[in-house]
C-alpha positions as a printed NumPy array, in Angstrom:
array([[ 37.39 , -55.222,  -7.405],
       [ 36.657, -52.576,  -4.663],
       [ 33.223, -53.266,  -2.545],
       [ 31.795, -50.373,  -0.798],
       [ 29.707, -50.538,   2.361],
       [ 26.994, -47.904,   3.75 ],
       [ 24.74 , -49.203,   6.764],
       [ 26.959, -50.659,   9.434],
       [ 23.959, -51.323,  11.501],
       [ 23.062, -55.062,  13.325],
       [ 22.669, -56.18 ,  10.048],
       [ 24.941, -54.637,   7.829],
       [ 28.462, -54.961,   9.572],
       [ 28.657, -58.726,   9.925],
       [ 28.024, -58.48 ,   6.132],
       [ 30.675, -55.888,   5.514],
       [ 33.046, -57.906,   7.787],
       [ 32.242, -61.032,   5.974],
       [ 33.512, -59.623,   2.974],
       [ 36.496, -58.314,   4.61 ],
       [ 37.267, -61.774,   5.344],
       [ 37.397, -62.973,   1.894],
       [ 40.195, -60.894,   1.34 ],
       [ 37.805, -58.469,  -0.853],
       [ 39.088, -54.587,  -0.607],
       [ 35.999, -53.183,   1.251],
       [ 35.328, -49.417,   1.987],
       [ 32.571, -48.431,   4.132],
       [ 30.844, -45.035,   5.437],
       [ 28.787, -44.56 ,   8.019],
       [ 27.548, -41.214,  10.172],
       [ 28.995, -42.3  ,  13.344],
       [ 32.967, -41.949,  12.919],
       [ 33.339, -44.539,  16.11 ],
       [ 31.037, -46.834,  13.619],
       [ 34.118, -46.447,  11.179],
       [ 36.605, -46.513,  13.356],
       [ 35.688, -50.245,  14.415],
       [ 35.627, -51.174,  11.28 ],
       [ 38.879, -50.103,  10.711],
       [ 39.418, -53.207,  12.89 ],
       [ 38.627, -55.826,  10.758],
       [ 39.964, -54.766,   7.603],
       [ 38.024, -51.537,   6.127],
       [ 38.987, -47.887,   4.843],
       [ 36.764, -45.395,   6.078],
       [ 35.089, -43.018,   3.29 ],
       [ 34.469, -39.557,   3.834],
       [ 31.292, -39.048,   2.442],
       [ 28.915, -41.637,   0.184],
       [ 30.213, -39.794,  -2.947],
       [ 33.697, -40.396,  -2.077],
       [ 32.605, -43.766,  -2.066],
       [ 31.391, -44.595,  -4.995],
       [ 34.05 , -43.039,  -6.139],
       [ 36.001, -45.719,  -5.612],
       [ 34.333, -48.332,  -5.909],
       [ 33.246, -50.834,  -8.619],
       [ 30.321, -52.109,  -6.278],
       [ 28.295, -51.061,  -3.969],
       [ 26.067, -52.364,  -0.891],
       [ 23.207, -50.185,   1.391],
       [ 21.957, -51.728,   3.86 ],
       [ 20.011, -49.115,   5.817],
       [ 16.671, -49.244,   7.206],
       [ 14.355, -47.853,   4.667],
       [ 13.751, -46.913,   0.886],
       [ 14.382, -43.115,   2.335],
       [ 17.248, -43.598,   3.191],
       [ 18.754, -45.64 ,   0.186],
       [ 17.606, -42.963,  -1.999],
       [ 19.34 , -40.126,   0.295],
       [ 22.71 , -42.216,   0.047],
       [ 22.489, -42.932,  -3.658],
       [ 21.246, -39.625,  -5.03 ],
       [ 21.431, -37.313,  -2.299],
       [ 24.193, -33.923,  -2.588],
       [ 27.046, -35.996,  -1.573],
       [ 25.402, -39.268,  -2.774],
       [ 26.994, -42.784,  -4.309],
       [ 25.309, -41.98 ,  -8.403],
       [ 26.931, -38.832,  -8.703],
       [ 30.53 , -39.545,  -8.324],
       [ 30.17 , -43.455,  -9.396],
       [ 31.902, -44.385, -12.465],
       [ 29.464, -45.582, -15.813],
       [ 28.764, -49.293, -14.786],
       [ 29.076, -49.708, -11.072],
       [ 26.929, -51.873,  -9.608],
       [ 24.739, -50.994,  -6.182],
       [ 23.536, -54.236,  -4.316],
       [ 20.319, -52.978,  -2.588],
       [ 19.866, -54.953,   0.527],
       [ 17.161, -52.801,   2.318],
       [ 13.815, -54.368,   1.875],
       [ 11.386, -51.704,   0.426],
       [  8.028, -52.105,  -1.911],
       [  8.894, -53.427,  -5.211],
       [  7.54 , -49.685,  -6.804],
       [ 10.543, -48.221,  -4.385],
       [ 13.389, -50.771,  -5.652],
       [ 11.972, -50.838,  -9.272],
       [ 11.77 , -46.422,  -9.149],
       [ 15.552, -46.511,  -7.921],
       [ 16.709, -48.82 , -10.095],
       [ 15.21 , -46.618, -12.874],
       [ 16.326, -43.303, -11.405],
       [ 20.431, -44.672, -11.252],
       [ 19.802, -46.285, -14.534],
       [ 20.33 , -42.593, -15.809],
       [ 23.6  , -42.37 , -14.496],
       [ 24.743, -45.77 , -16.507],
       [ 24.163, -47.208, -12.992],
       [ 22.976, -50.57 , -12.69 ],
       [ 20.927, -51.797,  -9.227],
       [ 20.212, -55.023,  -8.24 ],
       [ 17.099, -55.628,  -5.895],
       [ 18.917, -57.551,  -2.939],
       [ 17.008, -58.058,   0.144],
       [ 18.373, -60.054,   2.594],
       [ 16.755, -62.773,   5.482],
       [ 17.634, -64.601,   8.071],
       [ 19.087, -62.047,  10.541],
       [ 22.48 , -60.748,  12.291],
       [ 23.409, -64.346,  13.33 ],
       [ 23.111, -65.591,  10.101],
       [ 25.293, -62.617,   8.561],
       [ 27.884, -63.427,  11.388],
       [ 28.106, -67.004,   9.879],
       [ 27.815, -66.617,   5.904],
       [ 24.391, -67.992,   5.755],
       [ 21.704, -65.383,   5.288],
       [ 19.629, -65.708,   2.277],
       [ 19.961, -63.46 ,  -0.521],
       [ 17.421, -62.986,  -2.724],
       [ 19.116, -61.236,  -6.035],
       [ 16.976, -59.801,  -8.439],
       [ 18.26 , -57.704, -11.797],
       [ 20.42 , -58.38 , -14.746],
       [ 22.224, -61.486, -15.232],
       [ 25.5  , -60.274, -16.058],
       [ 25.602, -57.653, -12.947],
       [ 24.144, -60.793, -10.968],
       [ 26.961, -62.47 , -12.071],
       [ 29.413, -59.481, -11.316],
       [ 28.547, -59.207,  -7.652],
       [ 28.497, -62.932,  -6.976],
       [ 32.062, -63.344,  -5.354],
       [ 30.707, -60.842,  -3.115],
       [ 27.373, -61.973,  -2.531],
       [ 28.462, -65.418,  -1.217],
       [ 30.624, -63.769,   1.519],
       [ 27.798, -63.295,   3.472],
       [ 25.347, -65.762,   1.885],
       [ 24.355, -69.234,   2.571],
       [ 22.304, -69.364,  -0.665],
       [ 20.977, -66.944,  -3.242],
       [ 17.887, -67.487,  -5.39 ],
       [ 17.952, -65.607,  -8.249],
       [ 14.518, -62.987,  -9.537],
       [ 14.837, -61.424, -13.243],
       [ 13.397, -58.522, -12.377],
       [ 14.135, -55.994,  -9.75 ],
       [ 11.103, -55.643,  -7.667],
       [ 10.22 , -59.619,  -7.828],
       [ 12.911, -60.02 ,  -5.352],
       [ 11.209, -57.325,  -2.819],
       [  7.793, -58.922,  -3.319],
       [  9.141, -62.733,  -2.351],
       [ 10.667, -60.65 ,   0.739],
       [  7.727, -59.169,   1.991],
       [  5.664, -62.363,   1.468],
       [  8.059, -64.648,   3.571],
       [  7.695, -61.913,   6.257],
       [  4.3  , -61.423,   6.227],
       [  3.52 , -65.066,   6.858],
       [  6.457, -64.908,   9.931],
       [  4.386, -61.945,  11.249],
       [  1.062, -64.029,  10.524],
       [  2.778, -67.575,  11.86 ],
       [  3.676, -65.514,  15.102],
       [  0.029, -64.513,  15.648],
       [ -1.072, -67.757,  15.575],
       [  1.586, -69.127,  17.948],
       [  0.491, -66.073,  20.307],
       [ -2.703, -67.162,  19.893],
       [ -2.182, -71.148,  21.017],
       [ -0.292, -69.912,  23.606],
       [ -3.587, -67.114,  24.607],
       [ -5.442, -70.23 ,  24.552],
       [ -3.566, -73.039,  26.7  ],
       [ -2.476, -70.321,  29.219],
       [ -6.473, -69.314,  29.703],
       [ -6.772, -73.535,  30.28 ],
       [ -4.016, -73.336,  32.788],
       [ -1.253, -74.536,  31.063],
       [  2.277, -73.326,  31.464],
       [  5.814, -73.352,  29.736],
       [  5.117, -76.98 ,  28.743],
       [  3.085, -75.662,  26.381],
       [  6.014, -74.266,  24.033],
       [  8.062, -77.255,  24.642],
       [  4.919, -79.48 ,  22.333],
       [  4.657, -76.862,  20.058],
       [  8.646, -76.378,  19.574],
       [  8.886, -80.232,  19.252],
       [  5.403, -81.148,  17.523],
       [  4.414, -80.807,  14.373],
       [  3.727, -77.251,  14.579],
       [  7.674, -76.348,  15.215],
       [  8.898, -74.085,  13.463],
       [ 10.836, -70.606,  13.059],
       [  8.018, -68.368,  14.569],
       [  7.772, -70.637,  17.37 ],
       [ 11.106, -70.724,  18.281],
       [ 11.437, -66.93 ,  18.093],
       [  8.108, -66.516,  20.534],
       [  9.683, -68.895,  22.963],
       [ 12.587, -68.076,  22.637],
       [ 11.812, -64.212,  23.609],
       [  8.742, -65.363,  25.916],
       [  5.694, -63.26 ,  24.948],
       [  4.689, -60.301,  22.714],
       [  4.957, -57.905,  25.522],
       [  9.02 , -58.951,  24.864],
       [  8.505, -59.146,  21.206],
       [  7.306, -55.9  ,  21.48 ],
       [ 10.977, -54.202,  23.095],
       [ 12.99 , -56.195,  20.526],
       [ 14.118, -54.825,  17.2  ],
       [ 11.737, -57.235,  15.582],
       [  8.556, -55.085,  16.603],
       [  9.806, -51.882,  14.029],
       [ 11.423, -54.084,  11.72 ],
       [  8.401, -56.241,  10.945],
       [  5.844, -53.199,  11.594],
       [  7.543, -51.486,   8.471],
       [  7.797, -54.543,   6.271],
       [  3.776, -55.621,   7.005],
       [  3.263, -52.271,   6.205],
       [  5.276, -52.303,   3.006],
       [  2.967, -55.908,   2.125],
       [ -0.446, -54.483,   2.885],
       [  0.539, -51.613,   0.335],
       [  2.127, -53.645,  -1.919],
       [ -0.952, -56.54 ,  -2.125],
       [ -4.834, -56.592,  -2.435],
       [ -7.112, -56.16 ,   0.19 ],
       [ -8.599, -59.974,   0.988],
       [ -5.678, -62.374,   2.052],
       [ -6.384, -64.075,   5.47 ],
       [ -1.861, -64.602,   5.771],
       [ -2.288, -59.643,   5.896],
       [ -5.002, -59.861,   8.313],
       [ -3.238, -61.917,  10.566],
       [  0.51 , -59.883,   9.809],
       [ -1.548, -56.77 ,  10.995],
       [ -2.984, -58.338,  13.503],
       [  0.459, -58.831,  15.123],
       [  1.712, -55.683,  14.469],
       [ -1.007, -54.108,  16.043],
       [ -0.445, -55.814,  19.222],
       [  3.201, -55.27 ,  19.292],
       [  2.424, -51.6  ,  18.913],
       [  0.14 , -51.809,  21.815],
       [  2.218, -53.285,  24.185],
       [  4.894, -51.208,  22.837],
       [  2.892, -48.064,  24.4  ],
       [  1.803, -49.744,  27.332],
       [  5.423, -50.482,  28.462],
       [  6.859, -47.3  ,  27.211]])
């Protein structure tokens, strides 16, 4: 089994190294040749185009930023679908709307290629240490197929039938982050107004209202700093992706926008 690697970004190259490290043969491309040159470090060939790629490959994982750019990789001139052999599997692990994933899936189907929806959470740290989250949705035998690979980088997997289902659950858990980090913005609005300082996040990261969007407030300090991070486009695109993907109405959206809104605002005021 050959894996095959396009998006060496923050995300994607502890993945791609953690399945170096299982001994798996791994090729990856990327635009940058420096990008593929360090990877050359840890264990992987270097592909000179996508198509060359799939070529060789019986699997293959994208990891890049949007559903644009999977579907540039995958069925662009040089792309993966063209040159891939009848039966490779493509592990999609950019989070997109469930019409995107479900519209690729569809499109590569054509080609007797077989895509499993496979977004990914818990971050670059996570990758690093074989414990992000993988939610897998798609076939069971292909689910089956990838699974030495999968649990490279994975601490768990939960399993969706349907490709799509997998996006949805994605966009969900990070709407309510977005959402849960409004609120904590909010509390913290609130106390400083009352004159209350950092002791503030030290009841709220040890009271009941600790949590994950806590930590990461405190952790980075304010929104103005929330704003700079690679959280602010990250989460802009996925709220984005949620409000499209759901009806107008849920209190958990309004408060996801909310955020994003102010991390684009103090995005522009800093810039």
């Amino acid at each position: 089994m050959t894996v095959g690697f396009i998006g060496l970004g923050h995300q994607g190259t502890p993945m791609a190294r953690r399945i170096a490290e299982a001994a798996i043969p791994i090729i990856v491309w990327a635009r940058r040749r420096e990008v593929m040159t360090q990877a050359s470090a840890w264990g992987a060939r270097g592909a000179v185009s996508p198509a060359a790629l799939g070529a060789a490959c019986d699997i293959v994982c994208v990891c890049v930023f949007d559903a644009a750019g999977v579907e540039e990789v995958l069925f662009g001139s040089d792309g993966v679908v063209g040159s891939a052999a009848p039966g490779t599997v493509v592990l999609v692990h950019t989070t997109m709307s469930p019409s995107e994933i479900r519209r690729i899936a569809q499109r590569a189907a054509r080609n007797d290629i077989i895509v499993l929806d496979a977004p990914v959470s818990g971050g670059p740290q996570a990758a690093e240490a074989g414990e992000l989250l993988v939610l897998l949705g798609g076939p069971d035998a292909a689910a089956q197929r990838v699974r030495p690979v999968v649990e490279a980088y994975a601490g768990r997997v939960i399993r969706f039938a349907e490709a799509g289902s997998a996006q949805l659950a994605k966009l969900l858990n990070n709407g309510l982050l977005a959402a849960q980090v409004a609120l904590v913005a909010d509390a913290v609005r609130l106390g400083r107004q009352a004159g209350l300082g950092d002791e503030l996040f030290d009841v709220l990261r040890t009271g009941s209202a600790r949590g994950f969007a806590v930590e990461l407030l405190a952790g980075i300090g304010s929104i103005a700093q929330l704003a700079r991070s690679q959280f602010a486009p990250t989460i802009g695109k996925d709220v984005q992706l949620l409000v499209d993907a759901t009806e107008p109405g849920s209190t958990m959206v309004d408060l996801a926008v909310d955020l994003t809104r102010q991390l684009n605002a103090e995005g522009v005021a800093t810039a």
